[in-house]
PDB file with SEQRES, HELIX, SHEET and CRYST1 records, atoms N, CA, C and O in Angstrom:
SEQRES   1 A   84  UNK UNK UNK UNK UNK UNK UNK UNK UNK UNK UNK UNK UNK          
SEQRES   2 A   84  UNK UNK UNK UNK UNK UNK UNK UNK UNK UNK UNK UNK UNK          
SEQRES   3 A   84  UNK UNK UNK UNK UNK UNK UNK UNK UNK UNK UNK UNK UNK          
SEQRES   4 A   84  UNK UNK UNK UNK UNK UNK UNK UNK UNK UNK UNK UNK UNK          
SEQRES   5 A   84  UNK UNK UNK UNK UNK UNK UNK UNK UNK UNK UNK UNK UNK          
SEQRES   6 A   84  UNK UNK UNK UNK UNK UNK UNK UNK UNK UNK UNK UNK UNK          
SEQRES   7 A   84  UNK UNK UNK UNK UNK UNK                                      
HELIX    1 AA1 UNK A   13  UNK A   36  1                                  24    
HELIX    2 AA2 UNK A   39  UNK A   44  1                                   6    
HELIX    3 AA3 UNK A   52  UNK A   55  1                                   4    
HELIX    4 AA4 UNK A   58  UNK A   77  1                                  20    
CRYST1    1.000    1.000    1.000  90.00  90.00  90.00 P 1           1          
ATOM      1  N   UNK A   1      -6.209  -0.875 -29.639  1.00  0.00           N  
ATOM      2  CA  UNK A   1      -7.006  -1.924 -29.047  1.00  0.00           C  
ATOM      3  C   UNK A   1      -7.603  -1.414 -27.744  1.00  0.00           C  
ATOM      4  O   UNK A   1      -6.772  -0.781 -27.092  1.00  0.00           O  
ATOM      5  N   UNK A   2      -8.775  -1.503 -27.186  1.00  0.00           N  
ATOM      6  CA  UNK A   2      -9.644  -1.217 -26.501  1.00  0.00           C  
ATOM      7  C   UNK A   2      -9.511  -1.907 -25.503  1.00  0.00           C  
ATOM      8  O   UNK A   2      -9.342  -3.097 -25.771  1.00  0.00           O  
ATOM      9  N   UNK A   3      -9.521  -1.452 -23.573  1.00  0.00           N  
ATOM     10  CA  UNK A   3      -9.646  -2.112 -22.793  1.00  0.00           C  
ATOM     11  C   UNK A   3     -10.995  -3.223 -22.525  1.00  0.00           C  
ATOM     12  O   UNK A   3     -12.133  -2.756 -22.578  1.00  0.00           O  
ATOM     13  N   UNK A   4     -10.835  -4.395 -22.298  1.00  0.00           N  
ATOM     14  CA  UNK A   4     -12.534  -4.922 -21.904  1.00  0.00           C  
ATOM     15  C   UNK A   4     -13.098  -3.758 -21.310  1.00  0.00           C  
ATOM     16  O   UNK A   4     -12.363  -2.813 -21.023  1.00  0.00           O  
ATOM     17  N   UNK A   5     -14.065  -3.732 -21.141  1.00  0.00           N  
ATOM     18  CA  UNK A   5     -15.186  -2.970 -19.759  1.00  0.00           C  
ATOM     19  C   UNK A   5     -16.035  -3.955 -19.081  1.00  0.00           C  
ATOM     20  O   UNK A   5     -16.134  -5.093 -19.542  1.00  0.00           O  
ATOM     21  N   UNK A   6     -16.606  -3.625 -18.104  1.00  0.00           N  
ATOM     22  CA  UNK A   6     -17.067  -3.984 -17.135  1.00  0.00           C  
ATOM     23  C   UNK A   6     -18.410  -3.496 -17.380  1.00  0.00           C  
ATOM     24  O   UNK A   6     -18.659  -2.682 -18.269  1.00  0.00           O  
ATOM     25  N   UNK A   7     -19.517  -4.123 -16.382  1.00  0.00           N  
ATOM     26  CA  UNK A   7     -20.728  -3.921 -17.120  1.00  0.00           C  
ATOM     27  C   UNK A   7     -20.933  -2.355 -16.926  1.00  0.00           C  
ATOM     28  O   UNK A   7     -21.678  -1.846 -17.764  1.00  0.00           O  
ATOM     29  N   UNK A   8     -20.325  -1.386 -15.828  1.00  0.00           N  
ATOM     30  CA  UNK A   8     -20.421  -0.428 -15.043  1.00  0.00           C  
ATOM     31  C   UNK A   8     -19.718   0.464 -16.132  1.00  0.00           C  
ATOM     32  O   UNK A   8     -20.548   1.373 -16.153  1.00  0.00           O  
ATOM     33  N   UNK A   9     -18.956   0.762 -16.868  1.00  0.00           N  
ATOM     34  CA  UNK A   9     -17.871   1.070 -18.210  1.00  0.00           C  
ATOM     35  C   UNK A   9     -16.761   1.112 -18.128  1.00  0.00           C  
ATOM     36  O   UNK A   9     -16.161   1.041 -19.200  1.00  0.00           O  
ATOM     37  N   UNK A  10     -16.023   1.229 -16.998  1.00  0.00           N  
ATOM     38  CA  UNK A  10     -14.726   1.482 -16.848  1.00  0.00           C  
ATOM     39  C   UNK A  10     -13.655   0.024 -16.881  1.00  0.00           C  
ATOM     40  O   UNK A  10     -13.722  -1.103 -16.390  1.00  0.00           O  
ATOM     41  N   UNK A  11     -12.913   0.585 -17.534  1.00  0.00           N  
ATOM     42  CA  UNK A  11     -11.687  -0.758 -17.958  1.00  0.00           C  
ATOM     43  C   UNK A  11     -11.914  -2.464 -17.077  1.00  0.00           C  
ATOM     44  O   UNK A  11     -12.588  -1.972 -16.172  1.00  0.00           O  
ATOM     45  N   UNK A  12     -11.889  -3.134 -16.908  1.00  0.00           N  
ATOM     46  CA  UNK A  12     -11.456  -4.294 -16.078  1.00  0.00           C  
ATOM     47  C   UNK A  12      -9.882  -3.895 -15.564  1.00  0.00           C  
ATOM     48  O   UNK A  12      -9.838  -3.403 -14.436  1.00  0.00           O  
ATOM     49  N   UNK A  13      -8.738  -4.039 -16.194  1.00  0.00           N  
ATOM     50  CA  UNK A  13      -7.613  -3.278 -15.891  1.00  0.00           C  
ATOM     51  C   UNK A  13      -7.273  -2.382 -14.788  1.00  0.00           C  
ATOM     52  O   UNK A  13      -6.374  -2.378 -13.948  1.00  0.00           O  
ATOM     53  N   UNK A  14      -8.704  -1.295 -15.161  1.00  0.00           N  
ATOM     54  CA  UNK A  14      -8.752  -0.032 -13.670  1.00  0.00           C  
ATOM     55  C   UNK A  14      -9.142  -1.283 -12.332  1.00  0.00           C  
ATOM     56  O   UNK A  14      -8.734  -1.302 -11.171  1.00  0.00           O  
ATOM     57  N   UNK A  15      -9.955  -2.121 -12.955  1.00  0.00           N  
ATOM     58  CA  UNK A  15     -10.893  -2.893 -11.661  1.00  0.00           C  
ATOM     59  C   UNK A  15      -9.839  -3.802 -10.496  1.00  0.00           C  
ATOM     60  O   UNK A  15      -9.839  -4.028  -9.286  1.00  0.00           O  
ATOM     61  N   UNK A  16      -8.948  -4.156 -11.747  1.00  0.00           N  
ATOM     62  CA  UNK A  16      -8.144  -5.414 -11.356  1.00  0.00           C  
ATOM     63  C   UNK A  16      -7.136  -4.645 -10.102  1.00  0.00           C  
ATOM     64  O   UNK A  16      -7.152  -4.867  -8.891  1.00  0.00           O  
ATOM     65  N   UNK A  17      -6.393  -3.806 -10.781  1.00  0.00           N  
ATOM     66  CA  UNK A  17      -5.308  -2.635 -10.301  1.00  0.00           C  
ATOM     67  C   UNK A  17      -6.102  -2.241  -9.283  1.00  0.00           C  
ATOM     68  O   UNK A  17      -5.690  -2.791  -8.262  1.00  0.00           O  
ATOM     69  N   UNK A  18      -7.114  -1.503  -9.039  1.00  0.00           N  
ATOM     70  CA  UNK A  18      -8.392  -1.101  -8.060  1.00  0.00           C  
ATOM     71  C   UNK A  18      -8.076  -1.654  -6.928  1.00  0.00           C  
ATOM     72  O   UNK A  18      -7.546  -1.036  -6.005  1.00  0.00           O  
ATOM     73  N   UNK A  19      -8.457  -3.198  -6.896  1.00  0.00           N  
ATOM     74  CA  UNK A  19      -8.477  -4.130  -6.200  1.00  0.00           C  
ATOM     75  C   UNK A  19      -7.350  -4.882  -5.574  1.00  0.00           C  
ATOM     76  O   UNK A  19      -7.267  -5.470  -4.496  1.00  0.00           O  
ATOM     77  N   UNK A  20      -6.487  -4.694  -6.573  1.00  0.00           N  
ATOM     78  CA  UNK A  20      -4.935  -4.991  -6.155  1.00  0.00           C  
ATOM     79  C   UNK A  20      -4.388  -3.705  -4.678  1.00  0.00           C  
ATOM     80  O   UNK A  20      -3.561  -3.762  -3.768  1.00  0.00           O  
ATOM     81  N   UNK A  21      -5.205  -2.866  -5.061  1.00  0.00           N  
ATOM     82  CA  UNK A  21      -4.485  -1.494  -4.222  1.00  0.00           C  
ATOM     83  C   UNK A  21      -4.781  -1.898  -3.155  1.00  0.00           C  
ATOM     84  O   UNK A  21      -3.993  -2.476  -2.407  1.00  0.00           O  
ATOM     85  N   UNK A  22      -6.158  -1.623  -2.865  1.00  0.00           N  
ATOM     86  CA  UNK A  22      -6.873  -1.773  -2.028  1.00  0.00           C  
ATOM     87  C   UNK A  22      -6.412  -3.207  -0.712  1.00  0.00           C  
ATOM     88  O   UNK A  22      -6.208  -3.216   0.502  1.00  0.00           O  
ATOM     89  N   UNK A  23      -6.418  -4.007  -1.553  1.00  0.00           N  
ATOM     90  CA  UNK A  23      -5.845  -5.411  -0.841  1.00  0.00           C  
ATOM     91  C   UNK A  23      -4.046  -4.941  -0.036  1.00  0.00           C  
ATOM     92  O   UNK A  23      -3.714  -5.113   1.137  1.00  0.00           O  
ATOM     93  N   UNK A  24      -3.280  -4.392  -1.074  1.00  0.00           N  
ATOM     94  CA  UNK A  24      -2.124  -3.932  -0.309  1.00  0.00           C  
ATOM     95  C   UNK A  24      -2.303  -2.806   1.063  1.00  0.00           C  
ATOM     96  O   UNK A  24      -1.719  -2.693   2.141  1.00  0.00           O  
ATOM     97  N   UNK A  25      -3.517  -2.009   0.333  1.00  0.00           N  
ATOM     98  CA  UNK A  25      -3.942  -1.244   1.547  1.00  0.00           C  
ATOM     99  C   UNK A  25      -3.787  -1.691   2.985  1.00  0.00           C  
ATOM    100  O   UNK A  25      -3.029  -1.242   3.844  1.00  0.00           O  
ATOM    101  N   UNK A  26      -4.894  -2.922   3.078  1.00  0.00           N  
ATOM    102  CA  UNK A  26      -5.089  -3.436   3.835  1.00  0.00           C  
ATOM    103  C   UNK A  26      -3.874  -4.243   4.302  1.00  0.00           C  
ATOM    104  O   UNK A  26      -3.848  -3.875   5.477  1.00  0.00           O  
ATOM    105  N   UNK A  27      -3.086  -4.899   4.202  1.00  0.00           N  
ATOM    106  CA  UNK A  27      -1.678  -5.071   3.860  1.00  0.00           C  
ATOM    107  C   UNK A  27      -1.060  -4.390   4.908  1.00  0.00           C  
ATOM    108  O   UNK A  27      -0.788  -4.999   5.942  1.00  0.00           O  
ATOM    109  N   UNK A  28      -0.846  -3.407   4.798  1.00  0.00           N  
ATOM    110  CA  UNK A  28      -0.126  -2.069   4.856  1.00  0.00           C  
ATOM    111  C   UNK A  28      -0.728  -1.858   6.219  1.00  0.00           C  
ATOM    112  O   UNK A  28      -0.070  -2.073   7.237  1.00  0.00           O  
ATOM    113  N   UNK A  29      -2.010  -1.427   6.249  1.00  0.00           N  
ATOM    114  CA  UNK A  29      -2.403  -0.970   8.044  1.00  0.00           C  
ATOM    115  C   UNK A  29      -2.654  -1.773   8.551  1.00  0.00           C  
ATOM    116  O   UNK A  29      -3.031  -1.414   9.666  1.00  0.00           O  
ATOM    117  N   UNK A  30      -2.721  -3.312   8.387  1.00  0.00           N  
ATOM    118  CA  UNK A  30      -2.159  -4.651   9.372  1.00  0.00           C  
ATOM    119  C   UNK A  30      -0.949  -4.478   9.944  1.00  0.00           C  
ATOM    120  O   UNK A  30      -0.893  -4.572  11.170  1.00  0.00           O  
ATOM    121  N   UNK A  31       0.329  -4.176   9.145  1.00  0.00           N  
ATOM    122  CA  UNK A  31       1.564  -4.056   9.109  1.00  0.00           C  
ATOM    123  C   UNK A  31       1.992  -2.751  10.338  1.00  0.00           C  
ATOM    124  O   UNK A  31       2.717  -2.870  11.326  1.00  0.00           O  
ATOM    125  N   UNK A  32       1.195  -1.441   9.807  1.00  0.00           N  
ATOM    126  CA  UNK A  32       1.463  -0.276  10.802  1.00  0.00           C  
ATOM    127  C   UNK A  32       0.060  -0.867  12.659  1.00  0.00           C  
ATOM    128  O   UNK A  32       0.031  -0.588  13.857  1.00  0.00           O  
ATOM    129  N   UNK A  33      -0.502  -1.456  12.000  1.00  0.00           N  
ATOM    130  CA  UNK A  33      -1.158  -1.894  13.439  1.00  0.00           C  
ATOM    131  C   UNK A  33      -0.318  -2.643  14.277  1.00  0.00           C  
ATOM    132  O   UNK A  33       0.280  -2.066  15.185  1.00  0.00           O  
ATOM    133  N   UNK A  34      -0.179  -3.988  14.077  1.00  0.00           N  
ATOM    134  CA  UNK A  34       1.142  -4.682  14.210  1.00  0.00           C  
ATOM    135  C   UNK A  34       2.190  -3.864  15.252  1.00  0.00           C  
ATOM    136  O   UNK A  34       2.280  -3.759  16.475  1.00  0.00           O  
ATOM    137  N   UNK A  35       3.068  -3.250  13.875  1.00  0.00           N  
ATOM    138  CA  UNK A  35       3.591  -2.206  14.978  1.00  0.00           C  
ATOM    139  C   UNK A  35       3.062  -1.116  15.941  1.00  0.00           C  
ATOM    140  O   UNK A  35       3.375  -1.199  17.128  1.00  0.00           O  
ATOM    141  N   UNK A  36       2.276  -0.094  15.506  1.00  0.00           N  
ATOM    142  CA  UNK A  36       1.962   0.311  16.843  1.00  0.00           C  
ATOM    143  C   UNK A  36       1.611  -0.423  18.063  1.00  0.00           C  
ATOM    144  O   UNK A  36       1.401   0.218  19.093  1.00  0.00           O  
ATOM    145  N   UNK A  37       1.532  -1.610  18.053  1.00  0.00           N  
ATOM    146  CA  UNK A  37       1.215  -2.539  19.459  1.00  0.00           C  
ATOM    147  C   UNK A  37       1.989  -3.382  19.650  1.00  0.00           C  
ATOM    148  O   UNK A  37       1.676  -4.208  20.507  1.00  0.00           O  
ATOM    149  N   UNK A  38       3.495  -3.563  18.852  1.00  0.00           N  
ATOM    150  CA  UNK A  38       4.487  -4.412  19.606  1.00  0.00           C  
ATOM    151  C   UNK A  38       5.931  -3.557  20.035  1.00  0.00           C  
ATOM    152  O   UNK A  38       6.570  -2.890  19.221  1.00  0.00           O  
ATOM    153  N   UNK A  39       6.210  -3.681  21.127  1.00  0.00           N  
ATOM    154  CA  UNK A  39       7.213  -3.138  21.665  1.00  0.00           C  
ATOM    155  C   UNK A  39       8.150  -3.367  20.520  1.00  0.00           C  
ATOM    156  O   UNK A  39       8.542  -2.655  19.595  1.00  0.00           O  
ATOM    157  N   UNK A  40       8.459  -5.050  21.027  1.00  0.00           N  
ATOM    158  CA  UNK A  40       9.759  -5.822  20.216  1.00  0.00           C  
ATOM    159  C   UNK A  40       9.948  -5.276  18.788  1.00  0.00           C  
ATOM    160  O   UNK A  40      11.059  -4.840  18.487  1.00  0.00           O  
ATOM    161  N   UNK A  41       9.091  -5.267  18.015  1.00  0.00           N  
ATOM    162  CA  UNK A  41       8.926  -4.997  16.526  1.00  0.00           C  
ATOM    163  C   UNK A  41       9.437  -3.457  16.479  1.00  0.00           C  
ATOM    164  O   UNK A  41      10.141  -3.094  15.537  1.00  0.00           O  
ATOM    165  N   UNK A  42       9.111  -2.661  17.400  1.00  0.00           N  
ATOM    166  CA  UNK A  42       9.207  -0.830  17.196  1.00  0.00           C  
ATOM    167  C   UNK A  42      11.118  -1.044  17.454  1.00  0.00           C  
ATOM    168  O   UNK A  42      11.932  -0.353  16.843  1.00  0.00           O  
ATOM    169  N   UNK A  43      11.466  -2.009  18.355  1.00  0.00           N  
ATOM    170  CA  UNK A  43      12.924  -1.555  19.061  1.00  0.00           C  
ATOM    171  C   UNK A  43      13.561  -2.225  18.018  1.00  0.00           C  
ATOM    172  O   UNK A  43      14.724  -1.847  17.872  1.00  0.00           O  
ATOM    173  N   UNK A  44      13.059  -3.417  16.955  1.00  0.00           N  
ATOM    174  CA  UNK A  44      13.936  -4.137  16.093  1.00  0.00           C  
ATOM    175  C   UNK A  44      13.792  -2.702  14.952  1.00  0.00           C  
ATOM    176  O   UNK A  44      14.853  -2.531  14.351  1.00  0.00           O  
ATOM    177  N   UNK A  45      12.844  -1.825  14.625  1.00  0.00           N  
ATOM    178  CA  UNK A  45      12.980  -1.261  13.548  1.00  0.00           C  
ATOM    179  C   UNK A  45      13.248   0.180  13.789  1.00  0.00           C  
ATOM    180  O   UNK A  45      12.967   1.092  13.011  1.00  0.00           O  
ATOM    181  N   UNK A  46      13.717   0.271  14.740  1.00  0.00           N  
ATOM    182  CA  UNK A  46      14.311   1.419  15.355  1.00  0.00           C  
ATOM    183  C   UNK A  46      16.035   1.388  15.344  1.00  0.00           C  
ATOM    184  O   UNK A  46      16.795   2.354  15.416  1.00  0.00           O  
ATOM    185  N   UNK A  47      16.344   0.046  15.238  1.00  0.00           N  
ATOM    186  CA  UNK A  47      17.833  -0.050  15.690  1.00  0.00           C  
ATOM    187  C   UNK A  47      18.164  -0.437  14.123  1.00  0.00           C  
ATOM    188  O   UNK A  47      19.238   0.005  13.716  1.00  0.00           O  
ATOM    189  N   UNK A  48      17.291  -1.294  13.086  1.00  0.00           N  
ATOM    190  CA  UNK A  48      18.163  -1.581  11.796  1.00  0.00           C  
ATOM    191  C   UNK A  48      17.158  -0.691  10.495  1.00  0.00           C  
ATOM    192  O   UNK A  48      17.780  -0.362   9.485  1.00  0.00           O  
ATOM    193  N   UNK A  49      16.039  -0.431  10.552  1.00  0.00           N  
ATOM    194  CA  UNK A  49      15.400   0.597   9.207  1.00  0.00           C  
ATOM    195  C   UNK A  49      15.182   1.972  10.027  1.00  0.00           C  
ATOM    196  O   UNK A  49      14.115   2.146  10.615  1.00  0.00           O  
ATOM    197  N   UNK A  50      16.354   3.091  10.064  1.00  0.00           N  
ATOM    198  CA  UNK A  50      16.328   3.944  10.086  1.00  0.00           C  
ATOM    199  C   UNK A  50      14.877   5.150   9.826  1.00  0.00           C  
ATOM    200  O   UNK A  50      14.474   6.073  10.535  1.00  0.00           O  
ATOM    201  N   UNK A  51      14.239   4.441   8.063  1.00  0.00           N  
ATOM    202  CA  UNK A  51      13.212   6.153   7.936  1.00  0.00           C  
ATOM    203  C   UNK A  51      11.808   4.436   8.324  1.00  0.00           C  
ATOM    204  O   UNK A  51      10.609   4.466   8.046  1.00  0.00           O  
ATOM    205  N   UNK A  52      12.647   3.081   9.063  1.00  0.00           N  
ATOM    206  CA  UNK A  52      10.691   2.721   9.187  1.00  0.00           C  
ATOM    207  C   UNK A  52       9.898   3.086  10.373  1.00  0.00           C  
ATOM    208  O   UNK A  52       8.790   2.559  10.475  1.00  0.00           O  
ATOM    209  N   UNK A  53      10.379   4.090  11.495  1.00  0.00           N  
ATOM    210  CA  UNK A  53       9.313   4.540  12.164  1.00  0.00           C  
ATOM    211  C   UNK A  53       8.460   5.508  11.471  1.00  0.00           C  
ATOM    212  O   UNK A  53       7.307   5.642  11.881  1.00  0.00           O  
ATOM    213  N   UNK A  54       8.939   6.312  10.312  1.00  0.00           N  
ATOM    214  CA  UNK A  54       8.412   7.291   9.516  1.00  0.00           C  
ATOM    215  C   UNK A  54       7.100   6.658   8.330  1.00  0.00           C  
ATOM    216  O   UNK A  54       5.996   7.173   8.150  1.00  0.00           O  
ATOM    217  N   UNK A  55       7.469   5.837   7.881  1.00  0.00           N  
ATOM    218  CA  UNK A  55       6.740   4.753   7.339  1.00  0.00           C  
ATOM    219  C   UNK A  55       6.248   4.019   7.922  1.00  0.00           C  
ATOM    220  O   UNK A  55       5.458   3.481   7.147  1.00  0.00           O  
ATOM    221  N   UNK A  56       6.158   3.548   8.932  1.00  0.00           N  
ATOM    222  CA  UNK A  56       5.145   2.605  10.030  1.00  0.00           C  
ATOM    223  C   UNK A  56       3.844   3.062  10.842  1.00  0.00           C  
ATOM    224  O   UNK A  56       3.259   2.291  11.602  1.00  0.00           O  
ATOM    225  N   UNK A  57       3.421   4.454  10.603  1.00  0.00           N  
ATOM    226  CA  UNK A  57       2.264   5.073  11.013  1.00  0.00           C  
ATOM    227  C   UNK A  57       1.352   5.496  10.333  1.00  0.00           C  
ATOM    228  O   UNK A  57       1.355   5.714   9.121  1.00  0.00           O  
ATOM    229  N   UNK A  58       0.119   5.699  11.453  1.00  0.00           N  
ATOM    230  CA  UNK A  58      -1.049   5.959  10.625  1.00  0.00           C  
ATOM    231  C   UNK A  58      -1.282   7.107   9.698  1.00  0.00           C  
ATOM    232  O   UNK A  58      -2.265   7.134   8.957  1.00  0.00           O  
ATOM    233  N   UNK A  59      -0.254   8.197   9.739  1.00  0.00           N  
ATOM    234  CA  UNK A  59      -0.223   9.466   9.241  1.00  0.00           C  
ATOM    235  C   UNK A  59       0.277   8.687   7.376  1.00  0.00           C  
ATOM    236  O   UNK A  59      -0.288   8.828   6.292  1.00  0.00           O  
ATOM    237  N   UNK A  60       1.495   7.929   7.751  1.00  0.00           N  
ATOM    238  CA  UNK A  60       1.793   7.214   6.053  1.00  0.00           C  
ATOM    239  C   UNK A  60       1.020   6.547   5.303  1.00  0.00           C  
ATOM    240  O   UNK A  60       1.170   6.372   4.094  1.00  0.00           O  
ATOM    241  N   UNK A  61      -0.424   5.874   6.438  1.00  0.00           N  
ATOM    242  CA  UNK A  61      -1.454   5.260   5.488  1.00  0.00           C  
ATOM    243  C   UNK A  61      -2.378   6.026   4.938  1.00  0.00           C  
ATOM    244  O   UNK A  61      -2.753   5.860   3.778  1.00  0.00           O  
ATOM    245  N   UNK A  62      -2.904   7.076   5.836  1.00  0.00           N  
ATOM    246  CA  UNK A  62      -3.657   7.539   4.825  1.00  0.00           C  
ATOM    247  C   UNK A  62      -3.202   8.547   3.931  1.00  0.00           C  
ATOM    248  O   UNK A  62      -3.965   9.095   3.135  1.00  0.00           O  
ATOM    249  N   UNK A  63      -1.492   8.928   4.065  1.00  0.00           N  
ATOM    250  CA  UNK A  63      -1.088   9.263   2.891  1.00  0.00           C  
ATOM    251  C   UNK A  63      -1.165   8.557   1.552  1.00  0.00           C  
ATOM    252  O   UNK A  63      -1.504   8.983   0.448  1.00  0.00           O  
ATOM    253  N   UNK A  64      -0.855   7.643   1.857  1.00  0.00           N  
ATOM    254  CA  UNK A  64      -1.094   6.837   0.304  1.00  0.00           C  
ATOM    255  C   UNK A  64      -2.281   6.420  -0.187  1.00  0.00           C  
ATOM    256  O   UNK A  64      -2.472   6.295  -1.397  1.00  0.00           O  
ATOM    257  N   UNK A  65      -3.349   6.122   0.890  1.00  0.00           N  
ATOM    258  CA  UNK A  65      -4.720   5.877   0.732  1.00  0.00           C  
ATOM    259  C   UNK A  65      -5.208   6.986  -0.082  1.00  0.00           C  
ATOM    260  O   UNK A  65      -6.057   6.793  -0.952  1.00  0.00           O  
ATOM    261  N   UNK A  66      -4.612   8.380   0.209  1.00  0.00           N  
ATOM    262  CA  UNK A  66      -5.315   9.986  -0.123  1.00  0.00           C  
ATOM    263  C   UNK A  66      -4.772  10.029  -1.791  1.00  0.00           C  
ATOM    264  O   UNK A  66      -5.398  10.576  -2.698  1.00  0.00           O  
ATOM    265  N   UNK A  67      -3.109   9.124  -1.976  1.00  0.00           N  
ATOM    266  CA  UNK A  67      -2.915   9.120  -3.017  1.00  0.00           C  
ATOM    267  C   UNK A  67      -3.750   8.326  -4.173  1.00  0.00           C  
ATOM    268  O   UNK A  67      -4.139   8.715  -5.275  1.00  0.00           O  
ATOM    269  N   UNK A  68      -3.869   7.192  -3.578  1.00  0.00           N  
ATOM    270  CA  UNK A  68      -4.738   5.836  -3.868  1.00  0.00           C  
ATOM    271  C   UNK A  68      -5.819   6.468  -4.581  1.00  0.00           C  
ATOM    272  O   UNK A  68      -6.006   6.174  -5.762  1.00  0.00           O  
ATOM    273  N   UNK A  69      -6.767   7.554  -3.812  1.00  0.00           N  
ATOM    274  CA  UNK A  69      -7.748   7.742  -4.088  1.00  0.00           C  
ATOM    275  C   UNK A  69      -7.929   8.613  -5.462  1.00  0.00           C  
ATOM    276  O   UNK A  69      -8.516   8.393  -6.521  1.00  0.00           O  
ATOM    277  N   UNK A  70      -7.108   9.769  -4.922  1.00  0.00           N  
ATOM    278  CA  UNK A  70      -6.695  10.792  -6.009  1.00  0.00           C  
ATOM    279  C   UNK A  70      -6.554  10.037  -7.354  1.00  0.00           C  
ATOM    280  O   UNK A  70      -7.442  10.200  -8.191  1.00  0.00           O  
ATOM    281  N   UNK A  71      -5.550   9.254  -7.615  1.00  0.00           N  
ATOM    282  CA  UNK A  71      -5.463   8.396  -8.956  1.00  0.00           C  
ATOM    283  C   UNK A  71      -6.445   7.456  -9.631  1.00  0.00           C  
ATOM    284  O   UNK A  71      -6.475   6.977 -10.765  1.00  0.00           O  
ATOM    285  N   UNK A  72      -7.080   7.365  -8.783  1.00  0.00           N  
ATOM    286  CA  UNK A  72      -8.344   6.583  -9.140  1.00  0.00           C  
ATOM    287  C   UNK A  72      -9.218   7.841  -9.645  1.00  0.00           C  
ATOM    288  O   UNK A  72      -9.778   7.568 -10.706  1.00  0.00           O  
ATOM    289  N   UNK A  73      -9.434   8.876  -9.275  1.00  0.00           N  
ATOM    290  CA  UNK A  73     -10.660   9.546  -9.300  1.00  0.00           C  
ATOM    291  C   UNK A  73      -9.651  10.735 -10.844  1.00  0.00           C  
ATOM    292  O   UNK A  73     -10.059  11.326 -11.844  1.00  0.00           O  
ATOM    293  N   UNK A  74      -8.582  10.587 -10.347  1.00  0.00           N  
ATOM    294  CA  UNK A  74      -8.006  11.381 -11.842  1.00  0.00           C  
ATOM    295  C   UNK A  74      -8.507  10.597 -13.226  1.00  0.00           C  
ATOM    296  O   UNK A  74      -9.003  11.077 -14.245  1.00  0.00           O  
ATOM    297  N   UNK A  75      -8.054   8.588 -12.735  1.00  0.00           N  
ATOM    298  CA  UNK A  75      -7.994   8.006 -13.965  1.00  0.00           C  
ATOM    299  C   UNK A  75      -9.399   7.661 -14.253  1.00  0.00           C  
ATOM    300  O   UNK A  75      -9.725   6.997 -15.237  1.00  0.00           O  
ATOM    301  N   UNK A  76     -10.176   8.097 -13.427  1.00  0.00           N  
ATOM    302  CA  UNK A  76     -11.643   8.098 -13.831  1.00  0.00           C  
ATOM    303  C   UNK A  76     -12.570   9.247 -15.183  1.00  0.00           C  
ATOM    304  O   UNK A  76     -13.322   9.079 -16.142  1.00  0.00           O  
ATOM    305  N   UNK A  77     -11.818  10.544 -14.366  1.00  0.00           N  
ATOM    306  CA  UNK A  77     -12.046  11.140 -14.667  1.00  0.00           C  
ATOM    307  C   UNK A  77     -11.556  11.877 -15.943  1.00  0.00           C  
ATOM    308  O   UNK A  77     -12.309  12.292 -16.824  1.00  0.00           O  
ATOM    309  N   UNK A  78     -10.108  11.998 -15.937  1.00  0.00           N  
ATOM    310  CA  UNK A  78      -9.169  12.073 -17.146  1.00  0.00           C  
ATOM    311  C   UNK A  78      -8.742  11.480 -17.679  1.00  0.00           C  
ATOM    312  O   UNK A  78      -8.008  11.843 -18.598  1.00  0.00           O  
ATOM    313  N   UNK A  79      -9.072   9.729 -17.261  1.00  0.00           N  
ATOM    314  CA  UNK A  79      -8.136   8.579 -18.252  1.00  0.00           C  
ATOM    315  C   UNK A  79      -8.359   8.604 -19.626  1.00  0.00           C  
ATOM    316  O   UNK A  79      -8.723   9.655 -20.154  1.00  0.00           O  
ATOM    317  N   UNK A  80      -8.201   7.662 -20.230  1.00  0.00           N  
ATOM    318  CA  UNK A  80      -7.897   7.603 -21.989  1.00  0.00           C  
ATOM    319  C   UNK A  80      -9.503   7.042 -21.951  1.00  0.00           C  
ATOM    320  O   UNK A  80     -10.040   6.170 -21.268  1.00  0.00           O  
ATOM    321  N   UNK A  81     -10.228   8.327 -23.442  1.00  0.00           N  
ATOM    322  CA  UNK A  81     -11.397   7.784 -23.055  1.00  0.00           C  
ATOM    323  C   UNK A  81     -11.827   6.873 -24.373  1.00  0.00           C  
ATOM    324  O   UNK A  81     -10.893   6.974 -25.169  1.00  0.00           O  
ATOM    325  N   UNK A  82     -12.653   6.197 -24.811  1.00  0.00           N  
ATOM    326  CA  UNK A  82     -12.864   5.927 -26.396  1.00  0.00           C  
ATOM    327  C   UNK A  82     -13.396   6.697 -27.475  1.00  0.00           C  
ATOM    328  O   UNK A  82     -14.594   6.881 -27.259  1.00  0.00           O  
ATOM    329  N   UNK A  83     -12.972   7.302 -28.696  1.00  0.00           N  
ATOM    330  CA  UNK A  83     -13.590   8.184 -29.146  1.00  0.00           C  
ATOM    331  C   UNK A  83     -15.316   8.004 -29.441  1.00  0.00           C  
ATOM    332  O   UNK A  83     -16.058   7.076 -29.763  1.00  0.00           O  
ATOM    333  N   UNK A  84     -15.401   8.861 -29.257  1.00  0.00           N  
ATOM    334  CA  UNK A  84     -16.770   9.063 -29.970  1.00  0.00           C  
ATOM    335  C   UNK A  84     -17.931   8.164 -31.341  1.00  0.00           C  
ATOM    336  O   UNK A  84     -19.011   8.663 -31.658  1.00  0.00           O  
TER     337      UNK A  84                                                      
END                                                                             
């Protein structure tokens, strides 16, 4: 069975997921903004989540953003295509 497509060709599925990312993205560097500008918040997650100063910076967003992207442009490029 065949994904819908979109008028553009690629799955609705890729679009939905796409969009889902993207929104957590944003999510995500609210969250590391947040912290880089509250004291209180850095000393609460300093004293009880051990690896969340490691995860709370801008270096971890656009790690995953770089991942984000990569998988998109793999499943673009190499996803499951329809035969011929």
């Amino acid at each position: 069975m065949r994904d819908k497509t979109t008028h553009g060709g690629f799955p609705k599925t890729l679009a939905v997921a796409l969009v889902e990312a993207v929104m957590l993205i944003i999510a995500y560097s609210g969250l590391v903004h947040e912290y880089a500008h509250n004291v209180n918040m850095q000393e609460w997650v300093r004293a009880n989540v051990s690896l969340g100063g490691y995860l709370l910076n801008y270096q971890a967003v656009f790690v995953v953003t770089g991942t984000l992207l990569g998988a998109v442009v793999f499943q673009l490029r190499f996803g499951r295509q329809a035969p011929d």
